[in-house]
PDB file of N, CA, C and O in Angstrom:
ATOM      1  N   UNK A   1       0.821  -1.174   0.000  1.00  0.00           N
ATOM      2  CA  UNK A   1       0.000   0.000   0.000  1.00  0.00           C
ATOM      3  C   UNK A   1       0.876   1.253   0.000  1.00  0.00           C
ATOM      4  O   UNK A   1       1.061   1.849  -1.061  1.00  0.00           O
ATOM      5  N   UNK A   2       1.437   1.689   1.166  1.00  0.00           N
ATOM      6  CA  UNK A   2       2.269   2.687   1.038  1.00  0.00           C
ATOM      7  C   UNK A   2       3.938   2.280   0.814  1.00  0.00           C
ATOM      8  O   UNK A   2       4.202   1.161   1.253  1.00  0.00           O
ATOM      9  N   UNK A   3       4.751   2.798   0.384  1.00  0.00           N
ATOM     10  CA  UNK A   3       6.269   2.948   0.085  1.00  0.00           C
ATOM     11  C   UNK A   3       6.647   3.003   1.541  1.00  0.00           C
ATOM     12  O   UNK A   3       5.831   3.680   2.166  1.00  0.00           O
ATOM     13  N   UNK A   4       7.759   2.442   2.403  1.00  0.00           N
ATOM     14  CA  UNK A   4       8.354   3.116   3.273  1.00  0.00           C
ATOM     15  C   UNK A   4       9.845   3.449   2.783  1.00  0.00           C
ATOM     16  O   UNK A   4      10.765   2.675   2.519  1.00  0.00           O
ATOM     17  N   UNK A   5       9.791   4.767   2.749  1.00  0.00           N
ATOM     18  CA  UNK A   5      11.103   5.051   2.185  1.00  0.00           C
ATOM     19  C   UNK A   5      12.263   5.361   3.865  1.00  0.00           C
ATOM     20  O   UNK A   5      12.009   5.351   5.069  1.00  0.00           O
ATOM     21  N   UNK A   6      13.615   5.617   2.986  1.00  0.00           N
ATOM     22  CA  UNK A   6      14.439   5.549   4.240  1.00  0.00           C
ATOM     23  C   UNK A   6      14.149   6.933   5.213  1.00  0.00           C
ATOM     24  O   UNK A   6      13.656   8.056   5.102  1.00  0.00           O
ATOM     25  N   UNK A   7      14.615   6.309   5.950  1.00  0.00           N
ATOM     26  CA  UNK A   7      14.463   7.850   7.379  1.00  0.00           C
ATOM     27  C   UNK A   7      15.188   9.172   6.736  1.00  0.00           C
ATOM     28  O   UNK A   7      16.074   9.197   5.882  1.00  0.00           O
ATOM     29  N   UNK A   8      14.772   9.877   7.168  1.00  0.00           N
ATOM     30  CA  UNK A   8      15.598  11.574   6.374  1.00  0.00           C
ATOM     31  C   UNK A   8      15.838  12.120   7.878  1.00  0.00           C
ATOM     32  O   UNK A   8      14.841  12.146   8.600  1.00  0.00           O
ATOM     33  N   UNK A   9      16.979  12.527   8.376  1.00  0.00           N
ATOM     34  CA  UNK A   9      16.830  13.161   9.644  1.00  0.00           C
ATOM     35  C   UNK A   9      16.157  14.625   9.293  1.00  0.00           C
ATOM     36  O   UNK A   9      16.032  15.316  10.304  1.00  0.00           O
ATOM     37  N   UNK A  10      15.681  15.267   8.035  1.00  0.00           N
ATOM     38  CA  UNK A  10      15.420  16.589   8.279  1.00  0.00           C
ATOM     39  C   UNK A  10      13.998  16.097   7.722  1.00  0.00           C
ATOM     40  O   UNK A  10      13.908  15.258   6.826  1.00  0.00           O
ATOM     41  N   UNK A  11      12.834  16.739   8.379  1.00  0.00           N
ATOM     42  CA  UNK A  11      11.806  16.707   7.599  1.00  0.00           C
ATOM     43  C   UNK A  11      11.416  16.903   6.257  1.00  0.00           C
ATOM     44  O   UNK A  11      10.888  16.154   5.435  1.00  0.00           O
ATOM     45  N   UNK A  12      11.929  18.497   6.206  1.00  0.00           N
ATOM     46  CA  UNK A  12      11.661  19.396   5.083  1.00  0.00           C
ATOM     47  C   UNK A  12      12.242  18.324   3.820  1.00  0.00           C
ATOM     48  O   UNK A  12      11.616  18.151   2.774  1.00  0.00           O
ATOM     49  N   UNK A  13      13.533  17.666   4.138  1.00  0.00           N
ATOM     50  CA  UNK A  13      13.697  16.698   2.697  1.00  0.00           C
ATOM     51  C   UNK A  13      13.249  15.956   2.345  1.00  0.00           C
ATOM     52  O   UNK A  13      13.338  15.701   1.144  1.00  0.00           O
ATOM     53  N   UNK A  14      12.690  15.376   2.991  1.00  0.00           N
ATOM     54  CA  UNK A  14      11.483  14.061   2.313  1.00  0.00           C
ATOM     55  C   UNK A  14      10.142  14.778   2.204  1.00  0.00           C
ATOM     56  O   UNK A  14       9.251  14.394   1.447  1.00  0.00           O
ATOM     57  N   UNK A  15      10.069  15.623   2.838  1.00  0.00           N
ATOM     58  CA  UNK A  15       8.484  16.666   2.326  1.00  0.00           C
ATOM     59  C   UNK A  15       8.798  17.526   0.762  1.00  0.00           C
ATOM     60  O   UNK A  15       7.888  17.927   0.036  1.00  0.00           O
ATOM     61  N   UNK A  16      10.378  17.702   0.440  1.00  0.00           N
ATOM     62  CA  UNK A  16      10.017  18.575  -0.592  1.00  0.00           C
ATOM     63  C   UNK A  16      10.359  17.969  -2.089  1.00  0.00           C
ATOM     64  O   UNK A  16      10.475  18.614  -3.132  1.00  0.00           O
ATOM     65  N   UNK A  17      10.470  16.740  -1.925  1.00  0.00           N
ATOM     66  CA  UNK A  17      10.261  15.738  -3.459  1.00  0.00           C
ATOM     67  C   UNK A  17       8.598  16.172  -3.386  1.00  0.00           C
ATOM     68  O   UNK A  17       8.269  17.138  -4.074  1.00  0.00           O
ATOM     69  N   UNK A  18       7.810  15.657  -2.776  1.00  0.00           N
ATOM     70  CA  UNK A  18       6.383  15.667  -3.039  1.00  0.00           C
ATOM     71  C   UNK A  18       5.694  16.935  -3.464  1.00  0.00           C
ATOM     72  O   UNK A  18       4.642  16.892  -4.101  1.00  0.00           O
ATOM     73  N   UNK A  19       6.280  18.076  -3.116  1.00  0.00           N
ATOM     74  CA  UNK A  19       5.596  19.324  -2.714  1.00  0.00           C
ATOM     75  C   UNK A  19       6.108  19.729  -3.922  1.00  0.00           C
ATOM     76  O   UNK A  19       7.271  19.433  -4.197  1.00  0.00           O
ATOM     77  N   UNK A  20       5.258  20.519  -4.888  1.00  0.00           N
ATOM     78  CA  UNK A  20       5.333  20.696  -6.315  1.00  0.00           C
ATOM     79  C   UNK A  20       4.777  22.397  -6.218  1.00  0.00           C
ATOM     80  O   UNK A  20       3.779  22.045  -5.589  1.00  0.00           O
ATOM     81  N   UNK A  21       4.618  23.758  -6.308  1.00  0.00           N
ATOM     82  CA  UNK A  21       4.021  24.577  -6.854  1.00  0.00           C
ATOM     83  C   UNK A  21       3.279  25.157  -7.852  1.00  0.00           C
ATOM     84  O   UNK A  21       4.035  25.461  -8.775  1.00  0.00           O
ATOM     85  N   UNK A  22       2.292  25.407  -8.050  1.00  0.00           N
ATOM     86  CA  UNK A  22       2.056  25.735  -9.057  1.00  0.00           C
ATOM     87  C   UNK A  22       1.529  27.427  -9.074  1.00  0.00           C
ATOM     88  O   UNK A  22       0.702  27.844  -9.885  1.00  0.00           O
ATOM     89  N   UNK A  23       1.953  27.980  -8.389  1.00  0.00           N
ATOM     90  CA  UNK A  23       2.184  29.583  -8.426  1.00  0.00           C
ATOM     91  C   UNK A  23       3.409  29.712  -9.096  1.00  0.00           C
ATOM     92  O   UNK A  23       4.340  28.915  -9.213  1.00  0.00           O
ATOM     93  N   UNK A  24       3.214  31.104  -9.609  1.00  0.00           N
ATOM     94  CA  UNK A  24       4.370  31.567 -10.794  1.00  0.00           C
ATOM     95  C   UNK A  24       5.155  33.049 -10.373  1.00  0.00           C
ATOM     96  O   UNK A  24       4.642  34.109 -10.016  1.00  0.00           O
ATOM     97  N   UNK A  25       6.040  32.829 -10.488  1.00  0.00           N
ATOM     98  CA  UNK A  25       6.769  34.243  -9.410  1.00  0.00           C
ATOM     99  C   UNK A  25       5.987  35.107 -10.076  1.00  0.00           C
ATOM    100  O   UNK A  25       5.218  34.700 -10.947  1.00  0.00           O
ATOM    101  N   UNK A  26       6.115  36.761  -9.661  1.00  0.00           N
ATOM    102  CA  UNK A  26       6.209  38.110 -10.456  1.00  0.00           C
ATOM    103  C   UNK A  26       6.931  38.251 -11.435  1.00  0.00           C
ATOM    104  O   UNK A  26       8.008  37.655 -11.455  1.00  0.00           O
ATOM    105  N   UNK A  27       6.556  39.038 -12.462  1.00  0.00           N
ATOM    106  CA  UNK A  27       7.953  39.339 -13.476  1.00  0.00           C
ATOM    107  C   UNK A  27       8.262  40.079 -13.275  1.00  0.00           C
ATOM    108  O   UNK A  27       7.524  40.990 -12.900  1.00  0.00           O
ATOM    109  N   UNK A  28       9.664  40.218 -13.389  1.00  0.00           N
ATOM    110  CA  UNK A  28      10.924  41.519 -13.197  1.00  0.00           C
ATOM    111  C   UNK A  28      10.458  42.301 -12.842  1.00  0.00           C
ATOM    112  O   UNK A  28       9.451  41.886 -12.268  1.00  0.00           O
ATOM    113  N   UNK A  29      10.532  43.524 -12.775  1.00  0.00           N
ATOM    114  CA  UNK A  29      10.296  45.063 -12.826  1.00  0.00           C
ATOM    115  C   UNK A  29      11.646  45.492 -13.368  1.00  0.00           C
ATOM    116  O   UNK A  29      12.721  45.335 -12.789  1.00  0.00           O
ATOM    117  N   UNK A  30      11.406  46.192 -14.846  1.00  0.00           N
ATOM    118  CA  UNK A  30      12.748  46.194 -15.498  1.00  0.00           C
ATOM    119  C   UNK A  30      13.436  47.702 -15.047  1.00  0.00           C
ATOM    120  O   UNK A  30      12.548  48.305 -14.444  1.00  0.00           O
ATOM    121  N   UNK A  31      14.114  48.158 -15.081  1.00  0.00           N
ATOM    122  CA  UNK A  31      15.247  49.301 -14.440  1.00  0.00           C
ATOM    123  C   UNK A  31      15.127  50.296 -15.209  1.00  0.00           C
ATOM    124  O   UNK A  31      14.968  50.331 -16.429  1.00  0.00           O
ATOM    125  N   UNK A  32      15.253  51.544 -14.050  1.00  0.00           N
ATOM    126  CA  UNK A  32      14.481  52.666 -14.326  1.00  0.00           C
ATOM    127  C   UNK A  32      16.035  53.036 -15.414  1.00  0.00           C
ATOM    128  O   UNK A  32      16.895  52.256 -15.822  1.00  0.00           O
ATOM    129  N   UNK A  33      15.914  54.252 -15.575  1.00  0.00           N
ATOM    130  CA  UNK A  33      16.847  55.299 -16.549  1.00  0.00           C
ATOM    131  C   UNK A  33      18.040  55.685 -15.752  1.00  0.00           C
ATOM    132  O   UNK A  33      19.199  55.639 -16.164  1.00  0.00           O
ATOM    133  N   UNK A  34      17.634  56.088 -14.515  1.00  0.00           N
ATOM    134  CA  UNK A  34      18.536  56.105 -13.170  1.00  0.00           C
ATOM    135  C   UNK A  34      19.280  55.241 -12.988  1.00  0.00           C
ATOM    136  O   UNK A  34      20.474  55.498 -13.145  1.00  0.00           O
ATOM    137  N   UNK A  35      18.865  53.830 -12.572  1.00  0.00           N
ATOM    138  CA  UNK A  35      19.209  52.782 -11.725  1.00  0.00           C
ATOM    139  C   UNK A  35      20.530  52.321 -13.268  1.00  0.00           C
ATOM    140  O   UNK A  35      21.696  52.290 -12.873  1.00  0.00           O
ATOM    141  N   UNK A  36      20.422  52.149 -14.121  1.00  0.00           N
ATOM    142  CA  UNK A  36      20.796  51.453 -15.052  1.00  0.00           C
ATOM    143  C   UNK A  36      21.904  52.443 -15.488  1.00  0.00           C
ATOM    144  O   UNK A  36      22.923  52.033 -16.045  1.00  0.00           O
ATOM    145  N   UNK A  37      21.642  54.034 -15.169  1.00  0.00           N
ATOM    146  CA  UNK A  37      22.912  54.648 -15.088  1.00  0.00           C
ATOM    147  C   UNK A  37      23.990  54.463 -14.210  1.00  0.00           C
ATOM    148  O   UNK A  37      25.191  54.512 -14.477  1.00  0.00           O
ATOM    149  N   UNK A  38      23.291  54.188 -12.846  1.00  0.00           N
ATOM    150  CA  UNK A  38      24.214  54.091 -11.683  1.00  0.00           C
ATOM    151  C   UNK A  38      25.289  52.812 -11.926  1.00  0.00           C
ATOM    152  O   UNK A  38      26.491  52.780 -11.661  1.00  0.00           O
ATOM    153  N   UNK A  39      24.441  51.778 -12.518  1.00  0.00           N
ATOM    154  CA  UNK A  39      25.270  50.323 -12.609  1.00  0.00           C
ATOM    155  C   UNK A  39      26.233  50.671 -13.480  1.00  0.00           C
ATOM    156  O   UNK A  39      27.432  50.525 -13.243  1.00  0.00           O
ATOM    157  N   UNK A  40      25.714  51.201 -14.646  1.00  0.00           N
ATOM    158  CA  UNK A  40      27.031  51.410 -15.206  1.00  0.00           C
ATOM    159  C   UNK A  40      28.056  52.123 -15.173  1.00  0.00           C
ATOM    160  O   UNK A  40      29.054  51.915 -15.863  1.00  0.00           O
ATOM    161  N   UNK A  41      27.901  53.175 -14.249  1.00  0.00           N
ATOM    162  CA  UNK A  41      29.067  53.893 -13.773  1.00  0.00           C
ATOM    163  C   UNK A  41      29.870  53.516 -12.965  1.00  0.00           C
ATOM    164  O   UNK A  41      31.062  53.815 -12.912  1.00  0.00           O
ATOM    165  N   UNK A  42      28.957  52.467 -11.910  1.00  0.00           N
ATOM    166  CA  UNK A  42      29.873  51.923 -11.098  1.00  0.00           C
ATOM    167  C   UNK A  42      30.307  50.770 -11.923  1.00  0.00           C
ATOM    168  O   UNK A  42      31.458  50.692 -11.494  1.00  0.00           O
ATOM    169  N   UNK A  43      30.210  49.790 -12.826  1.00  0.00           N
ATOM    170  CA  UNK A  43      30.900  49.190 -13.710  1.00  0.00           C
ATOM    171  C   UNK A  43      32.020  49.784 -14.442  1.00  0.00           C
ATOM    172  O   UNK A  43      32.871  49.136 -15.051  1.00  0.00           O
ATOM    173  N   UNK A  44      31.966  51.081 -14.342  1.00  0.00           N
ATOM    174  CA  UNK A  44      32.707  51.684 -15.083  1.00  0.00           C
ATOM    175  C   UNK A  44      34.121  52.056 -14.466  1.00  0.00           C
ATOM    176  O   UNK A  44      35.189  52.107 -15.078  1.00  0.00           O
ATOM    177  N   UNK A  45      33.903  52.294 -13.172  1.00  0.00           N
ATOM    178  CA  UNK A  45      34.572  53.379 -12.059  1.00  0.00           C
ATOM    179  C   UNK A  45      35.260  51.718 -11.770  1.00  0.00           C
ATOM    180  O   UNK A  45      36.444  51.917 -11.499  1.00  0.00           O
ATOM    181  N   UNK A  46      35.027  50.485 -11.736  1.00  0.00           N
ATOM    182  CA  UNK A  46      35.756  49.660 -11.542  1.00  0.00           C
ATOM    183  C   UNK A  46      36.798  48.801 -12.386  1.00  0.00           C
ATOM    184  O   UNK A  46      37.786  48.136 -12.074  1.00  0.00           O
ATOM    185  N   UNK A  47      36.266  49.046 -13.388  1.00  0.00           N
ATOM    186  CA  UNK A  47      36.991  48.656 -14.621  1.00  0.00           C
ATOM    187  C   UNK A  47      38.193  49.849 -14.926  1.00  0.00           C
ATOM    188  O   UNK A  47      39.285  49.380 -15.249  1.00  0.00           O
ATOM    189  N   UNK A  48      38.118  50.994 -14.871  1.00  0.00           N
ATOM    190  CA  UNK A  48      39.055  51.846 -15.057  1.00  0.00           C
ATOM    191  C   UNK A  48      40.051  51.870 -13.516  1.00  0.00           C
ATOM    192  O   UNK A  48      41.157  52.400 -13.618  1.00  0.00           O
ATOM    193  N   UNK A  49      39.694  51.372 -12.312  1.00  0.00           N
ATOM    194  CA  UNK A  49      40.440  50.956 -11.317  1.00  0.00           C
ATOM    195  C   UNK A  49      41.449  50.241 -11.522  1.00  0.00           C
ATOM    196  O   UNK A  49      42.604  50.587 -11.270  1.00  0.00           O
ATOM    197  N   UNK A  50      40.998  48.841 -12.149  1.00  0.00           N
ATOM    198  CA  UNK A  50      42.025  47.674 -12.472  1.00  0.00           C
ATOM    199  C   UNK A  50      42.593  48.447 -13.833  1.00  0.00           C
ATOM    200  O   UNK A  50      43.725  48.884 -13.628  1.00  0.00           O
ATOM    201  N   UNK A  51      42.074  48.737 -15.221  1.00  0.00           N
ATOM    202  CA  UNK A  51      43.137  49.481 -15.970  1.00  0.00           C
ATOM    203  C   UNK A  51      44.177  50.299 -15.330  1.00  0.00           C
ATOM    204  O   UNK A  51      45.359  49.959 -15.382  1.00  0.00           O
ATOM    205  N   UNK A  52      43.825  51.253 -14.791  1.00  0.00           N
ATOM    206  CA  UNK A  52      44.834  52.448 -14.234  1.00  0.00           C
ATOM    207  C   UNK A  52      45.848  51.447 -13.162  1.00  0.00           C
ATOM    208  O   UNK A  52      46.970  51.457 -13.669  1.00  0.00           O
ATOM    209  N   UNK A  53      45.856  50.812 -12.204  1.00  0.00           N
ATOM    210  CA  UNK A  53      46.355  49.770 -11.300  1.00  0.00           C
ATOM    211  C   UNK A  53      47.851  49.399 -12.075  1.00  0.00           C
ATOM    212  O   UNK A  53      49.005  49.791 -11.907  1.00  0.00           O
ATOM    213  N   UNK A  54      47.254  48.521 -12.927  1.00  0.00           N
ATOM    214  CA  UNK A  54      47.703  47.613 -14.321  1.00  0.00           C
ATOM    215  C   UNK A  54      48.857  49.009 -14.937  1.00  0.00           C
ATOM    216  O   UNK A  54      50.040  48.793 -14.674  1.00  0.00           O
ATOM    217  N   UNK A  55      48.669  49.865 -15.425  1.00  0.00           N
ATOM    218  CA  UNK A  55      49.147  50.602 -16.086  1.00  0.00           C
ATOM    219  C   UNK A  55      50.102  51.424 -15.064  1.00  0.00           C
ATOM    220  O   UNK A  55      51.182  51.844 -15.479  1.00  0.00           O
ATOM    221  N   UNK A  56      49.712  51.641 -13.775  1.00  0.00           N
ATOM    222  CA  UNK A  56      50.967  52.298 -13.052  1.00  0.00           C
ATOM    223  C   UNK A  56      52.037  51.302 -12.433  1.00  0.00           C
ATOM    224  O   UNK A  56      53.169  51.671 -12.118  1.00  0.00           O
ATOM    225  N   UNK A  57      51.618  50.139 -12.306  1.00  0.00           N
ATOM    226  CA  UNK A  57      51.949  48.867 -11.885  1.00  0.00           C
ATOM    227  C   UNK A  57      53.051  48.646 -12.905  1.00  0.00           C
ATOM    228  O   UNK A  57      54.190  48.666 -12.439  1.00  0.00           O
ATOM    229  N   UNK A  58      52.909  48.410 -14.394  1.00  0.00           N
ATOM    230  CA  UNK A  58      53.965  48.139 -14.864  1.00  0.00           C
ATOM    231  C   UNK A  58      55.271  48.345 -15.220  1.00  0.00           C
ATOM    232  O   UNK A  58      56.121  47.565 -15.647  1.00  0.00           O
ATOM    233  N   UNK A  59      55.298  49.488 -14.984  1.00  0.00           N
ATOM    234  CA  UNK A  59      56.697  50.047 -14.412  1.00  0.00           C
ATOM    235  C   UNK A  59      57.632  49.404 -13.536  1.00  0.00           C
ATOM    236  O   UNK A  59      58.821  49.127 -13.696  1.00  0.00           O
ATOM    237  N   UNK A  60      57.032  49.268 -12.802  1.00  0.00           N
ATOM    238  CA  UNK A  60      57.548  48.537 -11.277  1.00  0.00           C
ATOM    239  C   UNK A  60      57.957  46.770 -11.648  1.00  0.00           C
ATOM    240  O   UNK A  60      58.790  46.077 -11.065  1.00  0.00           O
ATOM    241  N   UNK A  61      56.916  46.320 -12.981  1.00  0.00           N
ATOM    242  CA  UNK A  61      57.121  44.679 -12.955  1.00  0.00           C
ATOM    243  C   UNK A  61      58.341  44.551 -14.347  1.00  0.00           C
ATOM    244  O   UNK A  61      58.713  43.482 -14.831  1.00  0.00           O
ATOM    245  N   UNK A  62      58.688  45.592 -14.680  1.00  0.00           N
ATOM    246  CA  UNK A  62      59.820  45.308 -15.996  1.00  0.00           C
ATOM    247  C   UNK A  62      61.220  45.549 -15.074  1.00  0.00           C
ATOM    248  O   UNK A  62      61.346  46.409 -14.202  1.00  0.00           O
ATOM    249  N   UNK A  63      62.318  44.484 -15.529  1.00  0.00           N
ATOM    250  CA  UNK A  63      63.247  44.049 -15.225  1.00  0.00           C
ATOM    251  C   UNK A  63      64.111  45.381 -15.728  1.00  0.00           C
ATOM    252  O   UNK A  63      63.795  45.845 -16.824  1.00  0.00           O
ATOM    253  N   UNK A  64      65.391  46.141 -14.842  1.00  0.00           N
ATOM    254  CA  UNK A  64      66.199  46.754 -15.283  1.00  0.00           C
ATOM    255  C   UNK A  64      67.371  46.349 -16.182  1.00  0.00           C
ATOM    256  O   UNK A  64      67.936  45.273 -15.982  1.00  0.00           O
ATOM    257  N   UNK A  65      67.682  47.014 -16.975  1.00  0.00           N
ATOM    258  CA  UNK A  65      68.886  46.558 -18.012  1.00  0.00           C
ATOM    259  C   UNK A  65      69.983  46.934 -17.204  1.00  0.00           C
ATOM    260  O   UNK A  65      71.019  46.276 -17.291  1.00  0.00           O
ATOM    261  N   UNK A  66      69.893  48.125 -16.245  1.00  0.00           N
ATOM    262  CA  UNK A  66      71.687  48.284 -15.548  1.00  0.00           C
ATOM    263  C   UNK A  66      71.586  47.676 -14.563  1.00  0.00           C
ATOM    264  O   UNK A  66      70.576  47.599 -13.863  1.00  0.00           O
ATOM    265  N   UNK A  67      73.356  46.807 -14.261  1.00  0.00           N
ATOM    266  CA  UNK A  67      73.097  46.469 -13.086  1.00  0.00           C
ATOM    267  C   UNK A  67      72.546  47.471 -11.627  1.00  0.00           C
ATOM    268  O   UNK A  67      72.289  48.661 -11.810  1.00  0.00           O
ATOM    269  N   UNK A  68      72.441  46.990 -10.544  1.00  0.00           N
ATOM    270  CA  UNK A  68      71.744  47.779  -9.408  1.00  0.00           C
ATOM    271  C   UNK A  68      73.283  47.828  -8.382  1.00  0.00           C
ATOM    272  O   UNK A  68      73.385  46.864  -7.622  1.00  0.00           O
ATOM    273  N   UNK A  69      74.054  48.523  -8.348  1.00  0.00           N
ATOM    274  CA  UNK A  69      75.514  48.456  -6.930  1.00  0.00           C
ATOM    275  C   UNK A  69      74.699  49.062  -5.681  1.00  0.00           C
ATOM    276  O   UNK A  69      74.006  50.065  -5.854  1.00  0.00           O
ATOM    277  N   UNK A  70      74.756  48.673  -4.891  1.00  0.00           N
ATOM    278  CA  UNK A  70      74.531  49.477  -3.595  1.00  0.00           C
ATOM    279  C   UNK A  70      76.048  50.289  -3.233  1.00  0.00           C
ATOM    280  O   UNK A  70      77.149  50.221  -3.780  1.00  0.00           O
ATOM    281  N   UNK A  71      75.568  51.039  -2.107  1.00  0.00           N
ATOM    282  CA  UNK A  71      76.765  51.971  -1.716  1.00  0.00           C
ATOM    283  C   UNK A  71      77.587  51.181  -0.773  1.00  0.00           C
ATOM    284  O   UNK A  71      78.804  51.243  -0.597  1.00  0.00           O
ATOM    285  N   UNK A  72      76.760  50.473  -0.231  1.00  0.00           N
ATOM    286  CA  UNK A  72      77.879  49.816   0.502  1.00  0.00           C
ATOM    287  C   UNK A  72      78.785  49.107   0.128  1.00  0.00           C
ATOM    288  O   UNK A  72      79.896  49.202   0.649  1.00  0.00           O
ATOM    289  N   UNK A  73      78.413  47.851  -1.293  1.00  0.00           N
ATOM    290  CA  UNK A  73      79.305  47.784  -1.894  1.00  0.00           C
ATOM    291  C   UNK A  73      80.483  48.338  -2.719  1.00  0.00           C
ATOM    292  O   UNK A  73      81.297  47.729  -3.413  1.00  0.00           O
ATOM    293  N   UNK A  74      80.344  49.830  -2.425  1.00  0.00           N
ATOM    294  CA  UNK A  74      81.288  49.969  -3.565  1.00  0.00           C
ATOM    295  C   UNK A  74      82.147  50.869  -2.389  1.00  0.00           C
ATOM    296  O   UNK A  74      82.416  51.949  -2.915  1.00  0.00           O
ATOM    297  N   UNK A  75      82.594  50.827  -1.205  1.00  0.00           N
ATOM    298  CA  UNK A  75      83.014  50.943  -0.094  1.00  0.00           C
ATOM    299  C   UNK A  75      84.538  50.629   0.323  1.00  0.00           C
ATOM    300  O   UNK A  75      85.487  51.146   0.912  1.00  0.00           O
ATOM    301  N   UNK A  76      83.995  48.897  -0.677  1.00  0.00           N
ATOM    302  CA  UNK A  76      85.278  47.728  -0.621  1.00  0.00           C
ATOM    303  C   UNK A  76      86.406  48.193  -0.630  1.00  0.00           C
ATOM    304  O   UNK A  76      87.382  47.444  -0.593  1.00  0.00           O
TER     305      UNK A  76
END
C-alpha cells in the first residue's frame, strides 16, 4: 500500500520531493533610466580601477637593463 522510504533526519527533505508549486513568481520590474545609469558607472569606475592599477603597476614589474651596486658595496 504505502512505500516506506528511508528515514531523512530533516523533515523538510522528504516533504520537498512531493511538494510541487504551481504559483508563478512576479515578473521583473525592469530598471528605471537612473538605476541602469548608476550600474554602469559603477561598472565603469571599476573597470578603469584595475586598468589604471595595471598601467601604473607596470613600471615597477619590468626588469632593469643596468646592473643595481649598492653603496655599501662599492666601499670595498
Amino acid at each position: 500500500m504505502f512505500s516506506r522510504r528511508e528515514p531523512v533526519p530533516f523533515a523538510f527533505v522528504a516533504e520537498a520531493d512531493r511538494f510541487r508549486s504551481n504559483v508563478t513568481p512576479p515578473p521583473r520590474e525592469s530598471l528605471s533610466w537612473s538605476q541602469l545609469t548608476a550600474r554602469s558607472l559603477v561598472g565603469l569606475t571599476v573597470v578603469a580601477g584595475l586598468v589604471g592599477s595595471l598601467l601604473l603597476g607596470m613600471p615597477a614589474l619590468q626588469p632593469s637593463n643596468a646592473p643595481q651596486k649598492s653603496e655599501a658595496s662599492q666601499g670595498r
